[in-house]
ROSE-4610 file (N, C-alpha, C; in Angstrom, 1 decimal, always signed):
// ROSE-4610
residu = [X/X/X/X/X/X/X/X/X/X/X/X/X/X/X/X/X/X/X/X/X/X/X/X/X/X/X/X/X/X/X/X/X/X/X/X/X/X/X/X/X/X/X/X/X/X/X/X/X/X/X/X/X/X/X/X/X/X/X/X/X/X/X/X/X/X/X/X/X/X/X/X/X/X/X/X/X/X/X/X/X/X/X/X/X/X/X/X/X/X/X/X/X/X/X/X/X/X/X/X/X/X/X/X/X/X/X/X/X/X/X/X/X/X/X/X/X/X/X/X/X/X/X/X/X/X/X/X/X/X/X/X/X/X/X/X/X/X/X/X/X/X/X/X/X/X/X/X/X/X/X/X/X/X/X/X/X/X/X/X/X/X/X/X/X/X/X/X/X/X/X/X/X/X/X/X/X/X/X/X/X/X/X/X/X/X/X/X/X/X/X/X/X/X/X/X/X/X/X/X/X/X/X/X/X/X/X/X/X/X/X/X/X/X/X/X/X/X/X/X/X/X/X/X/X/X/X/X/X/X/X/X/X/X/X/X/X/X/X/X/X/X/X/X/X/X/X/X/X/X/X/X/X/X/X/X/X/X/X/X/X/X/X/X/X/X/X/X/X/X]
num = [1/1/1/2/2/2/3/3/3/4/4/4/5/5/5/6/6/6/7/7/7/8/8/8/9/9/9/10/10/10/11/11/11/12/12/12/13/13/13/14/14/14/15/15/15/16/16/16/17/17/17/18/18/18/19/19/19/20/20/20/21/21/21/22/22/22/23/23/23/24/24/24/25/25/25/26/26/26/27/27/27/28/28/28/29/29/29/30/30/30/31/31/31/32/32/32/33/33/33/34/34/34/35/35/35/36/36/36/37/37/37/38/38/38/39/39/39/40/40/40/41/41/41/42/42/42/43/43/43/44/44/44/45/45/45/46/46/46/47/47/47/48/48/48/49/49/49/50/50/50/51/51/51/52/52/52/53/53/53/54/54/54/55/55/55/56/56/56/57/57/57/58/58/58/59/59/59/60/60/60/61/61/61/62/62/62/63/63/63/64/64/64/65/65/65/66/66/66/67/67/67/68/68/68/69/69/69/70/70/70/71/71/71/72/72/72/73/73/73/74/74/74/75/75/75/76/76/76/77/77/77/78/78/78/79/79/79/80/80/80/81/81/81/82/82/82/83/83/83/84/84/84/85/85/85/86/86/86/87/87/87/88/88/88/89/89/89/90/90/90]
x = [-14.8/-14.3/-15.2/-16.8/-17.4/-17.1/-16.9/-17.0/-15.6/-14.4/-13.1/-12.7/-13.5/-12.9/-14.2/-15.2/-16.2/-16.8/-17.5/-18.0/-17.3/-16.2/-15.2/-15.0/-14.8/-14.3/-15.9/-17.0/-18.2/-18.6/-18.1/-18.5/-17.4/-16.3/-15.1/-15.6/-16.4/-17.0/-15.9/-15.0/-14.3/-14.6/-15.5/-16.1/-16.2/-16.1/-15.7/-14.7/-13.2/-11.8/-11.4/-12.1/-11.8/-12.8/-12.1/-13.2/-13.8/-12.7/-13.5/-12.3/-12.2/-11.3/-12.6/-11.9/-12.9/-12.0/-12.7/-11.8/-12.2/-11.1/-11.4/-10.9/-11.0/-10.8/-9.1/-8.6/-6.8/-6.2/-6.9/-6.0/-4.9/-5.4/-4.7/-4.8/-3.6/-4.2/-2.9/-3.1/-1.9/-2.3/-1.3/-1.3/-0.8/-1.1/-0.4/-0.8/-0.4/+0.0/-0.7/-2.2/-2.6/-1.8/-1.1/-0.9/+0.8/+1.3/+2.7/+3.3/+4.3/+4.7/+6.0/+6.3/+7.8/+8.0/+9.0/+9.9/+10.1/+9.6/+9.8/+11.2/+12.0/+13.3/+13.7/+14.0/+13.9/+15.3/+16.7/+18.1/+17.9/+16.3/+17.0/+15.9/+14.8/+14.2/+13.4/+12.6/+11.4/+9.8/+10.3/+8.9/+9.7/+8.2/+9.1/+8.0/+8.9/+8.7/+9.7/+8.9/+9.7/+10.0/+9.9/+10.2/+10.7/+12.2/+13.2/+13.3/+12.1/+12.0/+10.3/+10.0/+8.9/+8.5/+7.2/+7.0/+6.6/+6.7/+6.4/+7.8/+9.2/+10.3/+10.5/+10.8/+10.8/+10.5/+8.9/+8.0/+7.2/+6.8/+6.6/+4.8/+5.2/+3.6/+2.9/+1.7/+1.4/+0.9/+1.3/+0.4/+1.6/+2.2/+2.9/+2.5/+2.8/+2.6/+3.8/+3.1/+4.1/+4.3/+3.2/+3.2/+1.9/+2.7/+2.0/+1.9/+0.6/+0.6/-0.6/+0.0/-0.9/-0.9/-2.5/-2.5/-2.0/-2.0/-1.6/+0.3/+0.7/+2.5/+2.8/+4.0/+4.3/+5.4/+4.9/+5.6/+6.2/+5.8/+6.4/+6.3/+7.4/+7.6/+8.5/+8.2/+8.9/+9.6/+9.3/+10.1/+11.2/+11.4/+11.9/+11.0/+11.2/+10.5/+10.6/+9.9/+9.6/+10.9/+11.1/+12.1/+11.8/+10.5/+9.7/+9.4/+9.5/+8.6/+8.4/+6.6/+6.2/+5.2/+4.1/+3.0/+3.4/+2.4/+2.9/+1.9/+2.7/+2.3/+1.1/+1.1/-0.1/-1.1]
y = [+3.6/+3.7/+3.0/+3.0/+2.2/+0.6/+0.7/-0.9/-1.6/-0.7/-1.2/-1.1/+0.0/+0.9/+0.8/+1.5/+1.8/+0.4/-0.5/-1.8/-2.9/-2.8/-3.9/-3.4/-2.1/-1.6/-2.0/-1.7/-1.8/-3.5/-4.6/-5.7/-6.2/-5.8/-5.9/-5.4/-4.2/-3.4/-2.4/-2.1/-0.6/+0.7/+0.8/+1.7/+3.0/+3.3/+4.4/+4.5/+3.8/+4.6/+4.5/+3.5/+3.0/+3.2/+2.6/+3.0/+4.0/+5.6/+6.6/+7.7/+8.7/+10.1/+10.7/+11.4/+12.2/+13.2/+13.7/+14.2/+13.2/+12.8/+12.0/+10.2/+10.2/+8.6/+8.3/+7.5/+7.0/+7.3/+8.0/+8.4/+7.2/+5.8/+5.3/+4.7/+5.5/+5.9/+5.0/+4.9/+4.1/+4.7/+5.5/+6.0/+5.2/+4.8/+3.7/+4.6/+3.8/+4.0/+2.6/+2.4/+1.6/+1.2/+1.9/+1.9/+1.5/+1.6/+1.8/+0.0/-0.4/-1.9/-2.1/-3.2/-3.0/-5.2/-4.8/-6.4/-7.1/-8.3/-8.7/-9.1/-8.9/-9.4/-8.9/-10.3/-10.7/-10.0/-9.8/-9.5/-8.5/-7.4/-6.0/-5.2/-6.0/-5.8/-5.0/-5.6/-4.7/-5.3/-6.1/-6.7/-6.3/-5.9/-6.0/-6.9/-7.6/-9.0/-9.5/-10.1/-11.0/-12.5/-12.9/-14.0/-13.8/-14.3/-14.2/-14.6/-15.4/-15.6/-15.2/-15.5/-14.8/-15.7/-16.4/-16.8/-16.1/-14.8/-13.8/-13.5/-13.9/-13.7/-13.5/-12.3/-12.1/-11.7/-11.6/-11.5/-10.0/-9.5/-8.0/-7.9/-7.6/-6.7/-5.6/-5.4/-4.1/-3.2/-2.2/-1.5/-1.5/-0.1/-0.4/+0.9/+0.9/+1.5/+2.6/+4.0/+4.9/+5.4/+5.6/+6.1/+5.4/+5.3/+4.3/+5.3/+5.7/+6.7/+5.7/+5.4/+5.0/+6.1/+6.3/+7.4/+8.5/+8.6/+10.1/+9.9/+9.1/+8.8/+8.5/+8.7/+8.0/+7.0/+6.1/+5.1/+4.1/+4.3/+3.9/+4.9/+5.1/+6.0/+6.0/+5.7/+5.2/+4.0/+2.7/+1.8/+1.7/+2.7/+2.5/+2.8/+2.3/+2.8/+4.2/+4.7/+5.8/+6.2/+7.1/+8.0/+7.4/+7.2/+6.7/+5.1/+4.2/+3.0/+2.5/+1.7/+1.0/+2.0/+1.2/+2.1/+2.8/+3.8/+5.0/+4.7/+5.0/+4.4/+5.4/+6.7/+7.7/+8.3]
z = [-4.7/-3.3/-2.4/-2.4/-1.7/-1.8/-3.3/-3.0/-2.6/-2.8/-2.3/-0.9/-0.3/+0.9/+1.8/+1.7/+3.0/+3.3/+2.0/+2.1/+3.2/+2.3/+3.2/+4.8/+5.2/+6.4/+7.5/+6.7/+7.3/+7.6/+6.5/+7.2/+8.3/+8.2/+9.6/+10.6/+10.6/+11.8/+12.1/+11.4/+11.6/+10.5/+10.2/+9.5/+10.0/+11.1/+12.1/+12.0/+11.9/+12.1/+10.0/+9.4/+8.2/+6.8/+5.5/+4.7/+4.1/+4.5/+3.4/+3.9/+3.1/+3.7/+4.1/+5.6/+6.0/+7.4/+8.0/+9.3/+10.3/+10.8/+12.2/+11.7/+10.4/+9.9/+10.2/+9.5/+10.2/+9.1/+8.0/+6.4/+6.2/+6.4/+5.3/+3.8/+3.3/+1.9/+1.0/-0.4/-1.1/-2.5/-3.2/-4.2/-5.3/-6.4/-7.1/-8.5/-9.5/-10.8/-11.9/-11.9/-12.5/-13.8/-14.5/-16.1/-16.0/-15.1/-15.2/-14.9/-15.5/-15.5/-15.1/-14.2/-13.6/-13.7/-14.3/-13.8/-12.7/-11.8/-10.7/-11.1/-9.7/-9.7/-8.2/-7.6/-6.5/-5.9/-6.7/-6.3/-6.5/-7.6/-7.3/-6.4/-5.6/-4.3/-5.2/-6.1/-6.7/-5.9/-5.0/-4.3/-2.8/-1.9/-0.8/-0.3/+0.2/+0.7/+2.5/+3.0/+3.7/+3.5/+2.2/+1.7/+0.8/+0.6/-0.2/-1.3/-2.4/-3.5/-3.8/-4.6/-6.0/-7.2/-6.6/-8.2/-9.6/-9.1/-10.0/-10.4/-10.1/-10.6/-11.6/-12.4/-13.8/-14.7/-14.1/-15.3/-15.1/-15.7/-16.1/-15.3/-14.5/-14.1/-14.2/-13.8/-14.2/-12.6/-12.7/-11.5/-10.4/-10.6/-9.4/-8.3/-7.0/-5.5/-5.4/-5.7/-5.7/-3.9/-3.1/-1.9/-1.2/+0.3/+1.2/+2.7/+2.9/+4.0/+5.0/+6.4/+8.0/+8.9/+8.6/+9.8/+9.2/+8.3/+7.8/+7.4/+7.8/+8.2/+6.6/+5.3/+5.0/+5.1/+4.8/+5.3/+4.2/+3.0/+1.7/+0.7/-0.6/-0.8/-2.0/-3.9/-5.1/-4.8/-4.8/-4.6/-3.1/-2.1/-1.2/+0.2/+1.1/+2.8/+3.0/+3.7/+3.8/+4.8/+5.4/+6.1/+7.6/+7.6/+9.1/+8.7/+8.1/+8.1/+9.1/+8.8/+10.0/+10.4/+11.1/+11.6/+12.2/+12.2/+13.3/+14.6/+15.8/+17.1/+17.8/+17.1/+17.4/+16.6]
């Protein structure tokens, strides 16, 4: 966690709102599934993207993003947007 989360937040200089769970920090957090492998395929929106093709088209990856929480919000959520997507404004 230091080296992926507090390190990095601290040479940006948001190490105060960023970089660790704590009370008072912005809890954004992203739950994933290191071991689990999913097919890119651009027609069945297994990437979300705002660019409509993939050189990764195809081909089998590993690690995929089960839940996506800003500020505590989730905001992604098994392969679809959350109920709320998009930062939350408070």
């Amino acid at each position: 966690a230091e080296l992926m989360a507090f390190k990095p937040a601290k040479f940006l200089g948001v190490a105060n709102t960023k970089g660790s769970i704590e009370v008072g920090k912005d809890a954004d957090i992203v739950i994933w599934n290191p071991d689990e492998n999913f097919v890119v395929n651009k027609d069945g929106h297994t990437l979300q993207s705002k660019y409509p093709s993939s050189i990764y088209d195809g081909q089998s990856l590993k690690g995929v993003v089960k839940k996506t929480f800003v500020r505590g919000v989730c905001v992604f959520e098994g392969g679809a947007k959350g109920e709320n997507p998009g930062f939350p404004t408070e």
